[in-house]
C-alpha positions as CSV (number, residue, x, y, z in Angstrom):
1,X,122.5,-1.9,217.6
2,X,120.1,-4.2,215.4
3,X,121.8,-7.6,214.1
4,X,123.0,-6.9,210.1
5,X,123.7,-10.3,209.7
6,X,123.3,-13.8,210.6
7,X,126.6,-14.0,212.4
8,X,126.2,-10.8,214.5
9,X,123.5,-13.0,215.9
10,X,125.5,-16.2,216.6
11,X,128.3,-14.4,218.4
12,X,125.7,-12.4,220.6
13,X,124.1,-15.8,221.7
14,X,127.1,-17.6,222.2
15,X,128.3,-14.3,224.5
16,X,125.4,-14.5,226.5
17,X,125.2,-18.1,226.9
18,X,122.4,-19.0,224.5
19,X,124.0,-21.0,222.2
20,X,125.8,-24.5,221.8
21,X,129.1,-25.1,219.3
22,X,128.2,-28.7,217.6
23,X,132.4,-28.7,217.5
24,X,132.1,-31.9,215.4
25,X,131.6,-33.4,211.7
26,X,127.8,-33.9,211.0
27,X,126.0,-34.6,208.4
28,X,123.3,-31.5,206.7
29,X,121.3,-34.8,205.3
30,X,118.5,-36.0,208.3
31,X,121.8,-35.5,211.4
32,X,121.5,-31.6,211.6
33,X,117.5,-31.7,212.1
34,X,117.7,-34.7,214.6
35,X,119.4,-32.9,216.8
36,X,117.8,-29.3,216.6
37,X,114.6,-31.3,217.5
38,X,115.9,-32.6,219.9
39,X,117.5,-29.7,221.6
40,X,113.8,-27.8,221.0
41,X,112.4,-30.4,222.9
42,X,114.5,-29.3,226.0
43,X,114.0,-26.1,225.8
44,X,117.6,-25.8,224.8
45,X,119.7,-22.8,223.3
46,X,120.4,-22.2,219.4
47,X,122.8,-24.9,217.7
48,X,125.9,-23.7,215.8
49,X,126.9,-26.4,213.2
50,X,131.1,-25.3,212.0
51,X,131.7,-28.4,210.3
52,X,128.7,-29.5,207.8
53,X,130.1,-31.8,205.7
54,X,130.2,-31.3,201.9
55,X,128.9,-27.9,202.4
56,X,131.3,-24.8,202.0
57,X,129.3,-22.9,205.0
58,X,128.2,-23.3,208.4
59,X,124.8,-24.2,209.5
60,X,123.2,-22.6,212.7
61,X,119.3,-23.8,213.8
62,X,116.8,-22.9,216.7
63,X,117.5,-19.7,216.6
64,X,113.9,-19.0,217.8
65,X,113.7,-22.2,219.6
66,X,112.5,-20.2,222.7
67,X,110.0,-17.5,222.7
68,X,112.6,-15.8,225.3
69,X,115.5,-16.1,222.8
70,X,113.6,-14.7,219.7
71,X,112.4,-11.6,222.1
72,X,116.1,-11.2,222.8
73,X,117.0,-11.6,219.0
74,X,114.2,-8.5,218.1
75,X,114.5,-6.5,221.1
76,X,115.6,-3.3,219.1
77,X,112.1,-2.6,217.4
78,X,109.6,-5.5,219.2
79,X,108.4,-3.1,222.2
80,X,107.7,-0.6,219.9
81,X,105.7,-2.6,217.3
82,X,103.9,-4.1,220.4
83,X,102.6,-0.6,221.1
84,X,101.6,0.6,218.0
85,X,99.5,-2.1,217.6
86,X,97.7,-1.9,220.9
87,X,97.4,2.1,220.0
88,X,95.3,0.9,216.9
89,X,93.2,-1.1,218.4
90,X,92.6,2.0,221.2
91,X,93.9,5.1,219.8
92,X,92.3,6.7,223.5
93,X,95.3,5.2,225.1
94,X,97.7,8.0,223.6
95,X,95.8,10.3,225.4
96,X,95.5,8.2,228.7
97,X,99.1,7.7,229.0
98,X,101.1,9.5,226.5
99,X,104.3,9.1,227.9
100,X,103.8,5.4,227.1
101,X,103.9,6.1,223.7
102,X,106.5,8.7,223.7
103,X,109.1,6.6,222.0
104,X,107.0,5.8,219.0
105,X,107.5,9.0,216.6
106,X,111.1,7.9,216.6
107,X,110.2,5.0,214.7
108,X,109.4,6.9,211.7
109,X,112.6,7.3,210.2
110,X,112.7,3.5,210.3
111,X,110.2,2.2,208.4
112,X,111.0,3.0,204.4
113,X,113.3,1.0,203.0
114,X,117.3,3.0,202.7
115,X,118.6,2.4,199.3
116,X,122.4,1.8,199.0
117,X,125.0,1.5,196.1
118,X,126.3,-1.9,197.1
119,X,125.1,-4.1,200.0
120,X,127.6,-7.2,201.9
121,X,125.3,-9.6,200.0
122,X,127.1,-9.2,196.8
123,X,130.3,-9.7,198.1
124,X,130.7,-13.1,196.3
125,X,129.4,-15.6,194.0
126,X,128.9,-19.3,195.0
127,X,126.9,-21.8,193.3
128,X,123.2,-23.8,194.4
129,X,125.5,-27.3,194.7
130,X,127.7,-25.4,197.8
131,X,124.9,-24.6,199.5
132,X,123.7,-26.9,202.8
133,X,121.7,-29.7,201.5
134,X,119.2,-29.6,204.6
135,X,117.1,-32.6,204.6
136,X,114.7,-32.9,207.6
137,X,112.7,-36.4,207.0
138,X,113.3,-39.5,205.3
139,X,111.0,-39.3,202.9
140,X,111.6,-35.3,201.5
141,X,112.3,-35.3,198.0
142,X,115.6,-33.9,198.4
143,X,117.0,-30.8,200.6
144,X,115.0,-27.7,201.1
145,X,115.4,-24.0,202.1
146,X,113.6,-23.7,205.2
147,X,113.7,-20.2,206.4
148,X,113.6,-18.7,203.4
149,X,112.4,-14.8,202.5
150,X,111.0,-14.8,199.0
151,X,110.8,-11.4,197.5
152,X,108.9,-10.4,194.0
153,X,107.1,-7.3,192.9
154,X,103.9,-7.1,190.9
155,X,105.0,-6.8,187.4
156,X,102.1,-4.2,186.3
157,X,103.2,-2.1,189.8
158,X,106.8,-2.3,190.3
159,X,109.1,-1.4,193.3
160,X,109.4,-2.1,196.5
161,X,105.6,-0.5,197.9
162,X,103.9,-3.1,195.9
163,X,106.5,-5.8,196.8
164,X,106.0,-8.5,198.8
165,X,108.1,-10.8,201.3
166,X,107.0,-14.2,202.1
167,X,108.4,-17.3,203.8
168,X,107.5,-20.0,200.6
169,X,109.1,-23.4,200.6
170,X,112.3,-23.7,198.7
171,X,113.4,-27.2,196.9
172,X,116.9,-27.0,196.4
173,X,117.3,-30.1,194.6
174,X,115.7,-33.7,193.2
175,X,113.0,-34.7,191.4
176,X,112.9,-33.2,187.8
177,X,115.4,-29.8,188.7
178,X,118.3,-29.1,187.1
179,X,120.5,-29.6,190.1
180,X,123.1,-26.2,188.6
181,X,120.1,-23.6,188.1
182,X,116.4,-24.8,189.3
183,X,114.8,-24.6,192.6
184,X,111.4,-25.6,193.1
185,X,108.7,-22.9,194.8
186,X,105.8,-23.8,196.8
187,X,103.2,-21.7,197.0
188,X,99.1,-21.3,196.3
189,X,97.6,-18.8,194.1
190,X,95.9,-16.8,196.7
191,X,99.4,-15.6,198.6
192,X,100.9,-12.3,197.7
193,X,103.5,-14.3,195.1
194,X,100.5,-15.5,194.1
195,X,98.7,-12.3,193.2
196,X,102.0,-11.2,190.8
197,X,102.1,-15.2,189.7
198,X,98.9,-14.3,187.7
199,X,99.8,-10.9,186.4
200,X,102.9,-12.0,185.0
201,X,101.1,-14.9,183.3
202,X,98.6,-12.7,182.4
203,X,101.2,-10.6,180.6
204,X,103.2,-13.4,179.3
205,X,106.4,-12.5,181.1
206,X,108.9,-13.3,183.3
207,X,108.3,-13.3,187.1
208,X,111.7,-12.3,188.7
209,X,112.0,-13.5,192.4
210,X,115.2,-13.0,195.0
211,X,115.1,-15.7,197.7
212,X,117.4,-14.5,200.9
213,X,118.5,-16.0,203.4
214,X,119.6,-15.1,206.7
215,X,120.5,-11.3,207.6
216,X,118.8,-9.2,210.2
217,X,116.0,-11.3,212.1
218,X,113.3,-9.0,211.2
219,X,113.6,-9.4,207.9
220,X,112.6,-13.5,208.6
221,X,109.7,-12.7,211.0
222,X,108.0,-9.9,208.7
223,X,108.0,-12.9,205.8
224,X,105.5,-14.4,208.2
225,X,103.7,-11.9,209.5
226,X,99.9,-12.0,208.6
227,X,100.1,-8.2,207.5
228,X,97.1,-6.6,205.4
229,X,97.9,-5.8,201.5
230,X,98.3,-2.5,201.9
231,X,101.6,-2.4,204.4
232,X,104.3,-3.6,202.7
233,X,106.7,-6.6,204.4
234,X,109.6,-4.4,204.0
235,X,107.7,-1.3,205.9
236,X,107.2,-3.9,209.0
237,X,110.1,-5.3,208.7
238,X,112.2,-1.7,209.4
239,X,110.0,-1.1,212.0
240,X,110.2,-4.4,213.9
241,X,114.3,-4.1,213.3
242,X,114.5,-0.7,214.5
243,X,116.5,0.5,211.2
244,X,115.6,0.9,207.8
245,X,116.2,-2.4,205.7
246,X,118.9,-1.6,203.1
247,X,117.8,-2.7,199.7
248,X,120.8,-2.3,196.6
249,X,120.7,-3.1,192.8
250,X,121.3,-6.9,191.0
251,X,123.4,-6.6,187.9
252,X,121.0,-10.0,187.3
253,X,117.8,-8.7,188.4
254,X,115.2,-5.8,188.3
255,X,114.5,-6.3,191.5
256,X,116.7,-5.3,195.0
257,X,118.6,-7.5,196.9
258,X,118.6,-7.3,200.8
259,X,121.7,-5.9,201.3
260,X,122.5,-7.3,204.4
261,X,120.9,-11.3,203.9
262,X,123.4,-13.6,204.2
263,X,122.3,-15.4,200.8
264,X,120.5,-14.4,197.6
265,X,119.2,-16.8,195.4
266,X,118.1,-14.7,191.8
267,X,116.2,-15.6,189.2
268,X,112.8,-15.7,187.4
269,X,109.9,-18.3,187.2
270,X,107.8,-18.9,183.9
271,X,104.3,-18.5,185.3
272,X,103.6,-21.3,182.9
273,X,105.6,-24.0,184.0
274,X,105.5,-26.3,186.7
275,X,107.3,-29.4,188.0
276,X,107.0,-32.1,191.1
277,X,107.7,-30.4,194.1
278,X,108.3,-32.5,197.6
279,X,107.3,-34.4,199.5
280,X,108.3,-32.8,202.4
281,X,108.0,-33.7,206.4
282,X,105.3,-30.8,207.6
283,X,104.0,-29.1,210.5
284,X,101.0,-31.4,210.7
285,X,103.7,-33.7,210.9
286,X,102.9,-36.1,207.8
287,X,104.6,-35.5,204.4
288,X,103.1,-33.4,202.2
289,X,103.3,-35.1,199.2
290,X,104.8,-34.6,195.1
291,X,102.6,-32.0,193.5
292,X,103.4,-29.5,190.4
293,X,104.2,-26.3,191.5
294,X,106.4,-23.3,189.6
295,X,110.3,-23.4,189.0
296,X,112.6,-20.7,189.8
297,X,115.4,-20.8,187.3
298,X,118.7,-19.7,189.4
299,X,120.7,-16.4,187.1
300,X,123.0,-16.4,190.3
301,X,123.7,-16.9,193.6
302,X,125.7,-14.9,196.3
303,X,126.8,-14.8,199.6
304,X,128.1,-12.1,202.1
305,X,131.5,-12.7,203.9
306,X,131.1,-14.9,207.0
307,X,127.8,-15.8,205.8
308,X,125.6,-18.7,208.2
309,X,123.1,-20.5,206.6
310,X,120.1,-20.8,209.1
311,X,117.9,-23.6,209.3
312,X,114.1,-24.7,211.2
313,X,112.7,-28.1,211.4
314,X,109.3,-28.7,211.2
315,X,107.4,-31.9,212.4
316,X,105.0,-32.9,214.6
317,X,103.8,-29.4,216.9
318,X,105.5,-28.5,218.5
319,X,108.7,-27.3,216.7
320,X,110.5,-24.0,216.4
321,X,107.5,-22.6,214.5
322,X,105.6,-22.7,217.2
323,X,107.7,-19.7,218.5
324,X,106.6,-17.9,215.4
325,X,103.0,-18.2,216.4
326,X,103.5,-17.4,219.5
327,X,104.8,-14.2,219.0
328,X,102.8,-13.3,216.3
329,X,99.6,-14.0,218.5
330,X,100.7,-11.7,221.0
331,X,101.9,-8.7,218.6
332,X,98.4,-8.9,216.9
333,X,95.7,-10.1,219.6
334,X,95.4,-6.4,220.2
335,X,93.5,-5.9,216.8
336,X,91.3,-8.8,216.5
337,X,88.4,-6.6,217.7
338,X,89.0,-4.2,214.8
339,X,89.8,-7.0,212.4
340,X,86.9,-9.0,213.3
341,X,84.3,-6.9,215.4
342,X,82.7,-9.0,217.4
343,X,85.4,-11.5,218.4
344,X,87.1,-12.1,221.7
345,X,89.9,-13.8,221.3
346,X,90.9,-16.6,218.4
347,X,93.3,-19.6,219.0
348,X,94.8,-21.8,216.4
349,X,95.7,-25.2,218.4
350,X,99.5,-25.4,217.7
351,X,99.1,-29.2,219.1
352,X,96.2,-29.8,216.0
353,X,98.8,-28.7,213.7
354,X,97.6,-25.3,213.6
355,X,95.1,-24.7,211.0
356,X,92.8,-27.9,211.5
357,X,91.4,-26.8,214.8
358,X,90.4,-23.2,215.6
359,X,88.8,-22.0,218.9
360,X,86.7,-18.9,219.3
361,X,85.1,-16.3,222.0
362,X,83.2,-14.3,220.7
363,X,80.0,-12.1,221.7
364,X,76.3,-13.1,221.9
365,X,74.2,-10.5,222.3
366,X,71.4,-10.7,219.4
367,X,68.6,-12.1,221.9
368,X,69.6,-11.2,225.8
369,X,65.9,-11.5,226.4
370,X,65.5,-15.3,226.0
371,X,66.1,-17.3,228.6
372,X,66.7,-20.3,226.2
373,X,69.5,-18.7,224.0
374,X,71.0,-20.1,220.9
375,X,73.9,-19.3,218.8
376,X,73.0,-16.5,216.5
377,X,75.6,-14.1,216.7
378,X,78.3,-16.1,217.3
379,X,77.6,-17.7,213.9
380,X,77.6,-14.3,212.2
381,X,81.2,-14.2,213.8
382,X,82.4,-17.7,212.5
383,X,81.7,-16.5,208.8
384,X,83.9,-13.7,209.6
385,X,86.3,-15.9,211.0
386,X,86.7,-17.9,208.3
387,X,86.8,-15.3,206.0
388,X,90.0,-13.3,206.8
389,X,93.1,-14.8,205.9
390,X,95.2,-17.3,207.2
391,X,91.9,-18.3,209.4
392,X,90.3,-19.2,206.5
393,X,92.3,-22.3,206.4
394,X,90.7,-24.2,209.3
395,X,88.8,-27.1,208.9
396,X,87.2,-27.0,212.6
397,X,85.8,-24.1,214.0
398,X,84.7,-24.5,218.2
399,X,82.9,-21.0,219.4
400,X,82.1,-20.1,222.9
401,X,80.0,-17.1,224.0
402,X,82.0,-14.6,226.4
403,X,78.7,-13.2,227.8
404,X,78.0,-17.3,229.2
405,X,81.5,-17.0,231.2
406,X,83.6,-14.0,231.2
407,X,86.4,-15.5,232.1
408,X,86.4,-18.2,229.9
409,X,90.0,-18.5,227.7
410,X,90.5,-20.3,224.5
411,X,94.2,-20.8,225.3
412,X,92.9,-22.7,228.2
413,X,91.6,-25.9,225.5
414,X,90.4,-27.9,228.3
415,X,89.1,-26.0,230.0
416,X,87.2,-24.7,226.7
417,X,86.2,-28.0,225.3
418,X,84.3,-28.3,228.8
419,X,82.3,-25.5,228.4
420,X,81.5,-25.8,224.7
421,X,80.6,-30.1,225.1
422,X,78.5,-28.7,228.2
423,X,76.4,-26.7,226.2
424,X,76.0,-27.6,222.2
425,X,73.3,-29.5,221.0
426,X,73.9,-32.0,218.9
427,X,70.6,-31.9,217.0
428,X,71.0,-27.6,216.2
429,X,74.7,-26.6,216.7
430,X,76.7,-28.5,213.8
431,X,76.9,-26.3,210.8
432,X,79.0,-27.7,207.6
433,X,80.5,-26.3,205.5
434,X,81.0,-28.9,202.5
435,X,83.5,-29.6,199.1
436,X,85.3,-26.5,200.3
437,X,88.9,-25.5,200.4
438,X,91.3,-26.5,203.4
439,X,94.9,-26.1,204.1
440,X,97.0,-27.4,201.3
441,X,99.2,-29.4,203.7
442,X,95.9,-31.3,204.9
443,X,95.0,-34.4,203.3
444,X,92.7,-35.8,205.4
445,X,90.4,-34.3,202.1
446,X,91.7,-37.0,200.0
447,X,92.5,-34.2,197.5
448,X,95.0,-31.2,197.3
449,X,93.6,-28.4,198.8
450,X,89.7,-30.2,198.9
451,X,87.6,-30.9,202.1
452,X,85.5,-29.4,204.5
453,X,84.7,-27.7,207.8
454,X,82.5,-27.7,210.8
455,X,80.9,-24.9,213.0
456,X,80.5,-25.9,216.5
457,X,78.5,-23.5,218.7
458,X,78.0,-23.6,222.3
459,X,75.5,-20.9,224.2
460,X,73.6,-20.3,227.1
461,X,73.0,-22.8,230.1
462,X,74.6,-26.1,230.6
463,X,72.2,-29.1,229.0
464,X,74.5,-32.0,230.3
465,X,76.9,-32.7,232.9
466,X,80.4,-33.9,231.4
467,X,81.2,-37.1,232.6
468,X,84.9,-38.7,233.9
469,X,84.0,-42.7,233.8
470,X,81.2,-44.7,233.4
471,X,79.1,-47.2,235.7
472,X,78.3,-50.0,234.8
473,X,79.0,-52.8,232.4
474,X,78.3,-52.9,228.8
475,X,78.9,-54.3,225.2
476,X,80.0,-52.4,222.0
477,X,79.8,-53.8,218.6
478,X,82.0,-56.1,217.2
479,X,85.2,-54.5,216.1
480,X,85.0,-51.7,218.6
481,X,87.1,-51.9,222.3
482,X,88.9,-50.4,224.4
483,X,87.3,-47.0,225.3
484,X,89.1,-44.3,227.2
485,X,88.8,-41.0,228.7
486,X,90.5,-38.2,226.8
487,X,89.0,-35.2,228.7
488,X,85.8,-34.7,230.7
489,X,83.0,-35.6,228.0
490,X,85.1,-36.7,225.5
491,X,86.2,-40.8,224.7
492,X,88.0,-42.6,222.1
493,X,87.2,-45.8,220.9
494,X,89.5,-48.0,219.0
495,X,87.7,-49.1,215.9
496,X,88.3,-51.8,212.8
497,X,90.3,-50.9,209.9
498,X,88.8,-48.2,208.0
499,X,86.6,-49.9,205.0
500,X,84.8,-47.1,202.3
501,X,81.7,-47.7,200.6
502,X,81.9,-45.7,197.6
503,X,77.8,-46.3,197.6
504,X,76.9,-45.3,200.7
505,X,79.6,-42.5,200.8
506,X,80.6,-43.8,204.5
507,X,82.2,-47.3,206.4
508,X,79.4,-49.7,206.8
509,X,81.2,-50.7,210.2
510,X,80.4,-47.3,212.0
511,X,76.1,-48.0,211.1
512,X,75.7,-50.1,214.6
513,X,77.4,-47.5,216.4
514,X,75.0,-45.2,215.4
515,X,72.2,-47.4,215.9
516,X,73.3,-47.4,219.7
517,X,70.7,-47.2,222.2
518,X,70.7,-43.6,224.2
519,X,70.8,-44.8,227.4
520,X,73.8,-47.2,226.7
521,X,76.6,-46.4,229.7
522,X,79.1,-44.3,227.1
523,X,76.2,-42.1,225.5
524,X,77.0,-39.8,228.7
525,X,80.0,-39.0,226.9
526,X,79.1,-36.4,224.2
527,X,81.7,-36.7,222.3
528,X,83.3,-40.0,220.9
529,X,86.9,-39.8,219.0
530,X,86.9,-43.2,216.7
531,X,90.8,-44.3,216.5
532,X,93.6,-47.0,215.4
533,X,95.0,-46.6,219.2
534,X,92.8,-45.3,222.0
535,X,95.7,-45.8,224.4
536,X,97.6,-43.8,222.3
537,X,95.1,-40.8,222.0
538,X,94.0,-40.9,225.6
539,X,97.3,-40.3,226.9
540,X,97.4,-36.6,226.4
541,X,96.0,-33.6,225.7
542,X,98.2,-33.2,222.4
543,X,97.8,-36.8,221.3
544,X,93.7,-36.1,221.3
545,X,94.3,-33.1,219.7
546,X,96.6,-34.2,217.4
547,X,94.9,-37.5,216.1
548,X,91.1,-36.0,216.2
549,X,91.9,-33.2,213.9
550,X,94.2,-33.8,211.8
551,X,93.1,-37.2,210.8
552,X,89.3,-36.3,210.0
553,X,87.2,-34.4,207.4
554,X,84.1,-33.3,208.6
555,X,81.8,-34.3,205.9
556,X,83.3,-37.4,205.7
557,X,84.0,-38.3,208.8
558,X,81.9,-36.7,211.1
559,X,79.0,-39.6,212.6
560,X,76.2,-39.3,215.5
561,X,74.6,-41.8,217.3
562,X,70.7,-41.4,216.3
563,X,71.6,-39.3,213.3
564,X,68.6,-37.7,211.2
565,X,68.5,-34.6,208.7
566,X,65.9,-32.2,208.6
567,X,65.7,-29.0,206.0
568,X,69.7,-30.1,205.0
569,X,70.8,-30.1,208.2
570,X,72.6,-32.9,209.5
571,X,72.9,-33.5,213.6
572,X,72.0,-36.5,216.2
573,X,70.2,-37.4,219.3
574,X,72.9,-38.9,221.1
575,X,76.9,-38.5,221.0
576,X,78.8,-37.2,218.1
577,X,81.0,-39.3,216.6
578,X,84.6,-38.3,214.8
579,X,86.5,-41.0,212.8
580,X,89.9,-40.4,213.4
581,X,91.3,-43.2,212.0
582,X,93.8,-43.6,209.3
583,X,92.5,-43.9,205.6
584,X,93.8,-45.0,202.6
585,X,94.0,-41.4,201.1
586,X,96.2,-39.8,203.8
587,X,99.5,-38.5,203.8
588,X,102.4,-40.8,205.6
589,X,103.2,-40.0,209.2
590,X,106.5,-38.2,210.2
591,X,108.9,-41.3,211.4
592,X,112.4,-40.5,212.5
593,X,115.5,-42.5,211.2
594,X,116.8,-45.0,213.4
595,X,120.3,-45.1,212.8
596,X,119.9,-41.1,212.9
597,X,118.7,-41.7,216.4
598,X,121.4,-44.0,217.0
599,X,124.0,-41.7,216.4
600,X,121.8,-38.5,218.7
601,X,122.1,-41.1,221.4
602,X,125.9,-41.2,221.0
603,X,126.2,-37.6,220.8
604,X,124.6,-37.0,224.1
605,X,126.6,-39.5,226.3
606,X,129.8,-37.9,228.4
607,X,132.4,-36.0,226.2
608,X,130.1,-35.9,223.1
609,X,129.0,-32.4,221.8
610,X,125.6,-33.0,223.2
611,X,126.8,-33.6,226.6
612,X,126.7,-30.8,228.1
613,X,123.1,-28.8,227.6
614,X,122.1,-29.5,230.7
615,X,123.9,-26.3,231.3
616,X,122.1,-24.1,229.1
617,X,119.4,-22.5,230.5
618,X,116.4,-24.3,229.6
619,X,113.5,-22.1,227.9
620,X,109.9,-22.4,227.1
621,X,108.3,-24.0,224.4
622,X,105.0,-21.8,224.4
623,X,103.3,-24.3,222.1
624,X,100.0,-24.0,223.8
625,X,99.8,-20.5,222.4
626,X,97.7,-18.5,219.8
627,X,98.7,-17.7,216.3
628,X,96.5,-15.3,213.9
């Protein structure tokens, strides 16, 4: 039978050996996420926390730390979401092989919301100050909600069809909040809470918003789901669960509670207000810093009996949330086609923090005659790219033609890099796109939600050959050293402190790279990666890919040897250079406590709770995967 709550979950895991009992006093502040970090990082099992101190509840985290644990956790409805999403990208296949899809009609009767008279959620009352003050970093701005479900309706269309779930980041307390009845919401304009953000205000009412937490596990992943407008979060949610989510009446609230959450936080935001919200240790992993954003005034809050309060981490990729991707990837790679005709296959670098780095295969078939082809359709399929949805958000944008290598995979990012450096020209392939929108959590802009992106297209026959060293002995410029190889064709070069010209809109220091002769010994590397610590970037795949993209704006930071602009656009003769250094203007990397650390190290030495997870079946991370 599906889980109904949070705890249904903990005692299946722990029967089946997928879960650890942290039997010991610990502390919700910076302790709990130490440790769920580094249990993720060993591919460990979900982490049951009995004895939070100050806290009247228990505290259970990486639930989904595995992508084999969260296919265990939504095994009632995930094979059958799986399939209807493969039958809409090839609605032939029902009549291929109809008995694979014999199961799905019984789906049906799951998918509308069942309303009840009285849900478990409202069995009691408790109050915000009981509730697990999670802190994950350092530097937060005080403990946060982080797997929260944030319901609301749109106040011109109410009930449930023209509802929506999303997972939006919960302050529970600091700053300016009144620590007894204000949390702080994060969330942009543009999201579905967004959309009813502005009709309320546009009204001049109240926008009522239930937060739950916990419950059945569908009701978490369909908050995250990249799901069109027009099916409603709760619709998925039934059908991923494999019953009908039960929704029941708030004697506080218009809206319905989920019945079965563990938590419900109610109240109502005044679209006009805001206060500071964060910072907040992110999946880039730098804080995202203090910025006004709306207040939810708490009416009440209440609990179910036996309720767990779950908990993520997020950080440096990759975390639990890379999970999420991964799964979501591979529930909806079936309908990129119909989503965006044209493309192959699109991949999100979890390692790149996600949104920063996008790769691409997609079809180029406008001019098969040519023997010397260049990207044409393939940009026609970046604008579509970065015009649906959560793809919008990237700030780099690599594209590789399928026709040039049909068995060329993004999710192989080495192997991908190769064939795009082997092929794009420098002088024709670089298309900006400038004082644009990027993700909010990105400041290598300099401003909230302000930067830019970059187009890189590779097509047709190899124009280079990607080197692994160079031959002979050379000079760089003063302030530049210690070059190393990242991947074939690609260097980084530690640089001087970063220096801004407000003049010259640039750092003065990178002019005599540019000025470089071509036939210097490390112009055979195409592309250069300008760093702090070239040891530190050349020593894996996810420190390149880490540093290189989220540390860099393309407008800004973007550089060629031999540079020149004709008609507007910008490219260069010999290799392209990207600044990756750390600026002024961006956001302070994640740091872990020490004396946190300290105590994890005494917690996994014989007899202490951590002891013993050698025993647990270790998992995969997946965090090379896709996420749409």
């Amino acid at each position: 039978m599906p889980y109904s709550a949070t705890a249904e979950m903990v005692r299946d895991l722990q029967r089946t050996g997928q879960l650890l009992v942290f039997d010991e006093p610990i502390q919700a502040n910076l302790e709990i996420a130490a440790v769920l970090r580094w249990v993720y990082a060993q591919g460990g099992p979900a982490v049951l926390f009995p004895k939070v101190v100050d806290s009247s509840f228990p505290v259970v985290g990486n639930l989904y730390g595995t992508p084999e644990r969260a296919r265990y956790l939504l095994r009632h409805g995930l094979s059958r979401v799986e399939k209807a999403m493969r039958l809409k990208a090839d609605p032939g296949a029902f009549l291929r092989r109809p008995w694979r899809y014999a199961d799905l009609p019984f789906s049906l009767p799951h998918l509308l919301p069942r309303q009840v008279r009285r849900g478990p959620v409202l069995t009691s009352k408790t109050s915000l100050s009981r509730l697990p003050r999670f802190v994950s970093w350092p530097q937060d701005g005080g403990p946060f909600v982080t797997l929260p479900v944030v319901y609301s309706e749109h106040p011109e269309r109410p009930g449930w069809m023209h509802g929506n779930l999303g997972m939006y980041r919960v302050q529970l307390a600091g700053n300016e909040y009144d620590p007894a009845r204000e949390v702080g919401l994060h969330y942009q304009l543009h999201r579905g809470i967004g959309i009813h953000h502005q009709a309320a205000a546009h009204r001049s009412q109240r926008l009522w918003v239930n937060v739950f937490v916990g419950g059945p596990p569908a009701l978490t992943w369909s908050a995250v789901m990249p799901l069109p407008e027009t099916i409603p979060e709760l619709v998925f949610a039934g059908a991923l669960a494999g019953s009908p989510v039960r929704l029941c009446g708030c004697p506080e609230s218009p809206l319905p509670l989920a019945a079965e959450a563990d938590f419900a936080l109610v109240g109502w935001i005044d679209p006009f207000e805001t206060r500071p919200e964060g910072p907040f240790g992110d999946h880039l992993g730098y804080y995202s810093l203090s910025h006004p954003f709306p207040v939810l005034r708490v009416e009440a809050v209440y609990h179910r009996p036996g309720a767990i309060w779950p908990v993520t981490t997020v950080g440096r990729p990759p975390q639990e949330d890379t999970t999420f991707g991964k799964l979501i990837h591979e529930m909806t790679d079936p309908v990129l086609p119909t989503v965006l005709p044209g493309v192959k296959q699109v991949h999100a670098v979890d390692a790149a923090g996600v949104h920063p780095l996008l790769l691409a295969v997609a079809s180029e078939r406008y001019t098969p005659f040519q023997k010397r082809r260049r990207p044409q359709e393939l940009l026609t399929c970046a604008n579509a790219i970065l015009g649906q949805g959560q793809l919008s958000l990237a700030k780099y944008l690599f594209l590789a033609a399928q026709e040039d290598d049909p068995g060329l995979n993004c999710t192989d990012i080495s192997g991908f890099f190769r064939h795009v450096l082997e092929r794009a020209d420098w002088r024709r392939d670089l298309h900006f796109y400038t004082q644009t929108t990027i993700d909010t959590l990105d400041y290598s802009g300099g401003q909230l939600n302000q930067g830019s992106k970059l187009v890189i297209a590779g097509v047709g026959e190899a124009i280079r050959k990607l080197d692994f060293e160079w031959n002979s002995d050379f000079r760089l410029p003063e302030g530049f050293s210690d070059p190393r190889v990242c991947l074939p064709g690609v260097l980084a070069l530690q640089g001087p402190g970063f220096a801004f010209d407000s003049v010259l809109g640039s750092d003065p220091a990178l002019r005599p790279l540019e000025q470089m002769p071509l036939d210097h010994p490390l112009a055979c590397f195409p592309l250069w990666v300008l760093c702090d610590d070239s040891r530190f970037v050349a020593a894996s795949l996810a420190n390149f890919l880490w540093v290189t993209f989220t540390r860099s704006n393309p407008a800004a930071d973007v550089y060629g040897v031999e540079p020149s602009t004709y008609q507007k656009h910008w490219g260069c003769r010999g290799p392209l250079i990207i600044d990756a250094r750390s600026k002024p203007h961006h956001a302070p990397e994640l740091v872990e406590d020490p004396s946190v650390l300290e105590r994890l190290h005494q917690w996994r030495k014989p007899g202490g709770p951590l002891a013993d997870l050698h025993k647990f079946p270790r998992g995969s991370r997946g965090e090379s995967e896709n996420f749409l």
